[in-house]
FIRO-473742 format. One record per residue: x, z, y negated of N, C-alpha, C in turn; residue in one letter. Coordinates in pm, whole numbers, padded with zeros to 5 digits, always signed. Last residue first. Example, Ala and Ser with C-alpha at 12.3 -4.5 7.8 and 13.67 -1.06 7.14 Angstrom:
// FIRO-473742
+01285+00708+00225+01367+00714+00106+01290+00787-00003s;+01319+00780+00569+01230+00780+00450+01320+00780+00330a;
//
This chain:
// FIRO-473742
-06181+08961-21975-06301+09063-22043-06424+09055-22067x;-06062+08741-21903-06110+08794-21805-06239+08956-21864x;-05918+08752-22133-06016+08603-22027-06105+08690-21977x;-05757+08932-22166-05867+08921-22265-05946+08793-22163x;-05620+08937-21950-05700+09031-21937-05789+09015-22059x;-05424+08669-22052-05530+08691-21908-05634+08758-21888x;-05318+08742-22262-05387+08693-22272-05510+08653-22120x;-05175+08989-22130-05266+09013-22187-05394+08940-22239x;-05005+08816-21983-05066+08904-21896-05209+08934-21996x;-04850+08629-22172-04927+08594-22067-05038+08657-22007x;-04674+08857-22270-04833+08796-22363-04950+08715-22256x;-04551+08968-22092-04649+09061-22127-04792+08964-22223x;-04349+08723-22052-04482+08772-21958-04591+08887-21966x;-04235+08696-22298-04363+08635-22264-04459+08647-22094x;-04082+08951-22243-04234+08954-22349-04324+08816-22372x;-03952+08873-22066-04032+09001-22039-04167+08993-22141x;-03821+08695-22211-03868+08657-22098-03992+08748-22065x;-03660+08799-22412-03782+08700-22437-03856+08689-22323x;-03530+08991-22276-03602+09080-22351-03754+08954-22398x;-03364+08777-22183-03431+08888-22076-03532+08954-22143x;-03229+08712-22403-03296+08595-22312-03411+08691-22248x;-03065+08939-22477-03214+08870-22578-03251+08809-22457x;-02907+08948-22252-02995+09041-22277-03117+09001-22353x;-02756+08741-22267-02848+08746-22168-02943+08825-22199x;-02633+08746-22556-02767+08653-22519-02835+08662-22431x;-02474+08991-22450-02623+09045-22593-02698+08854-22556x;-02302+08859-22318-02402+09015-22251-02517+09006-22347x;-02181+08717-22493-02276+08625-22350-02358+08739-22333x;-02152+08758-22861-02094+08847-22681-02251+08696-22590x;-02138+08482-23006-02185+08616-22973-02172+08677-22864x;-02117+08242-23310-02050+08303-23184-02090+08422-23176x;-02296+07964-23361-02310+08116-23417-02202+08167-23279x;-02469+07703-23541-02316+07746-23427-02305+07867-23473x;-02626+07407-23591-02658+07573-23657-02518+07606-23505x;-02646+07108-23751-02646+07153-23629-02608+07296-23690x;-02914+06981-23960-02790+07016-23903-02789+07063-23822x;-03239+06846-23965-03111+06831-24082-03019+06866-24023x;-03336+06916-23661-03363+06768-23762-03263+06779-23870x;-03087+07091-23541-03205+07101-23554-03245+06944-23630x;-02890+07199-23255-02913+07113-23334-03062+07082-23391x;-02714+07467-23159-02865+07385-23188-02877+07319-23260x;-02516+07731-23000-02544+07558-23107-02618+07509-23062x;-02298+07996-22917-02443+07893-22911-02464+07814-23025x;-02058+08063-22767-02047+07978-22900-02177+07910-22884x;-01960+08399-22622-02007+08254-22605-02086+08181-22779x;-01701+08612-22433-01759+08532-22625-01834+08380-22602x;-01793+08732-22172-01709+08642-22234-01790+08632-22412x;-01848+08793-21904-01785+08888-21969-01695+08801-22065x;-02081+08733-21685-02056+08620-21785-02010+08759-21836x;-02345+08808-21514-02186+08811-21451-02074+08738-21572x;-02594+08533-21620-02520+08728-21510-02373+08732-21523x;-02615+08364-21683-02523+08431-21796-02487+08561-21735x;-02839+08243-21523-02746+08130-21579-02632+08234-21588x;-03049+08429-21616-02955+08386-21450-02820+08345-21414x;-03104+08358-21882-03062+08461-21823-02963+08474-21676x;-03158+08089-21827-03103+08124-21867-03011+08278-21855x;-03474+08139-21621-03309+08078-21613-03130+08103-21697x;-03616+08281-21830-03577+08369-21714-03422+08302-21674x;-03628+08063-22064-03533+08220-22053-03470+08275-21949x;-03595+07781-22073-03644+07872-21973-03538+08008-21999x;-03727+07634-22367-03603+07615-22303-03693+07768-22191x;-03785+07392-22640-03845+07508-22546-03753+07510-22432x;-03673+07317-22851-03701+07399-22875-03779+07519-22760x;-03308+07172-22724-03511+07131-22802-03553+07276-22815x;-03085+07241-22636-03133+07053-22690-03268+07036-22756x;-02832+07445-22690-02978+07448-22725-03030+07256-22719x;-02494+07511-22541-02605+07417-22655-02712+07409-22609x;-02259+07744-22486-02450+07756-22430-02481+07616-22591x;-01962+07800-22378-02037+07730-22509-02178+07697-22419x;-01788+08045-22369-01855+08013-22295-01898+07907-22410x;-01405+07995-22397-01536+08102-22419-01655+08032-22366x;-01054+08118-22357-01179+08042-22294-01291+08120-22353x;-00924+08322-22472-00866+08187-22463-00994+08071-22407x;-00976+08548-22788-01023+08441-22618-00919+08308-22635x;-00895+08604-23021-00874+08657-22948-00861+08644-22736x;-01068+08468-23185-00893+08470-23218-00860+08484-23076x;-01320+08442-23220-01263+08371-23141-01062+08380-23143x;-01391+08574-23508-01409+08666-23381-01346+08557-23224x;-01252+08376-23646-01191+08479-23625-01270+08548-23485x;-01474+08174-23668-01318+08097-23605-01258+08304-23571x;-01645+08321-23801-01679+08295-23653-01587+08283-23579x;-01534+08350-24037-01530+08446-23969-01582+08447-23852x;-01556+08061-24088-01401+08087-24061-01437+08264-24024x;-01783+07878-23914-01743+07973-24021-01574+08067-24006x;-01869+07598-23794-01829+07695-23759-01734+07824-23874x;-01838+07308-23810-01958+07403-23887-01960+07552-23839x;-01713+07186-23643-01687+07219-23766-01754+07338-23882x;-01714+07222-23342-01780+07198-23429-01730+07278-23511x;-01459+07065-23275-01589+06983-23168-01661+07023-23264x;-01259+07206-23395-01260+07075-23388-01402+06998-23393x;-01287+07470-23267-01298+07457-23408-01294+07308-23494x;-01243+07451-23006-01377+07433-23065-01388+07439-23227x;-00987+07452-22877-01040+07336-22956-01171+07317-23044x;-00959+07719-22861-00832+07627-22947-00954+07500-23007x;-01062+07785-22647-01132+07825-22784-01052+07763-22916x;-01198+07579-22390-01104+07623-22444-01113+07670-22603x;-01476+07612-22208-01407+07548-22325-01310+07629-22388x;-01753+07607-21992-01675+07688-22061-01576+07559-22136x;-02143+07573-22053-02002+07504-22083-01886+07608-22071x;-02483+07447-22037-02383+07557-22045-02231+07476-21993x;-02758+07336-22229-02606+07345-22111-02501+07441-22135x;-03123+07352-22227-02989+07395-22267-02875+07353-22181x;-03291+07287-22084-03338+07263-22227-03187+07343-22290x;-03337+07181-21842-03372+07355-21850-03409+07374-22006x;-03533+06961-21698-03468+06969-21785-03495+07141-21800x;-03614+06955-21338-03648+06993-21434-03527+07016-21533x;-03404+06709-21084-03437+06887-21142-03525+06899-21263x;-03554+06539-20865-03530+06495-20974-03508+06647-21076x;-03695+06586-20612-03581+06557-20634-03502+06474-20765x;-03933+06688-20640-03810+06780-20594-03680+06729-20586x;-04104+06486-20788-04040+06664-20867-03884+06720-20752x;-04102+06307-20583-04027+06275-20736-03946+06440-20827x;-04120+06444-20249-04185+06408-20381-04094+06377-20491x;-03923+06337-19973-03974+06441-20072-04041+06409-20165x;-04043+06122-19710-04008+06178-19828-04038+06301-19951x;-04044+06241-19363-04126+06240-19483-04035+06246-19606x;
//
């Protein structure tokens, strides 16, 4: 039996993940603030997480960043520019985890109002 189209084709997560040498990223993106370029002094490799749209899978993400003891360089490109912010990987997993949790609390609640 063939598999279906879904299982073998992955779902877009809505982000990529990257490691990258920290020498060069001041190249790739420019838009990077010379006190950003500084908290990167220090790494030789950092993680680079790019954003492609606006809806993306937390829980994954999160998953994605376990075990990750690194400076990571997130970037999004929005309709006018691209936005580049450098931040511990631990504090994105953590936000990721903290989004995740609270859209399963809205989920839940919006359920129990259905159901009222």
């Amino acid at each position: 039996m063939k598999p279906s189209r879904a299982a073998r084709v992955p779902a877009p997560r809505g982000y990529r993940l990257g490691v990258e040498l920290a020498a060069a990223l001041p190249e790739r993106y420019p838009e990077l603030a010379p006190a950003e370029q500084a908290k990167l002094a220090e790494a030789a490799v950092v993680l680079v997480v790019e954003f492609s749209g606006r809806r993306f899978d937390t829980r994954q993400l999160a998953l994605d960043l376990r075990g990750r003891h690194m400076k990571a360089v997130v970037a999004r490109r929005s309709a006018k520019a691209r936005q580049v912010a450098v931040i511990d990987a631990q504090v994105l997993r953590e936000t990721a985890v903290e989004c995740d949790e609270s859209g399963r609390l809205l989920r839940l609640e919006r359920s129990l109002r259905g159901a009222s």
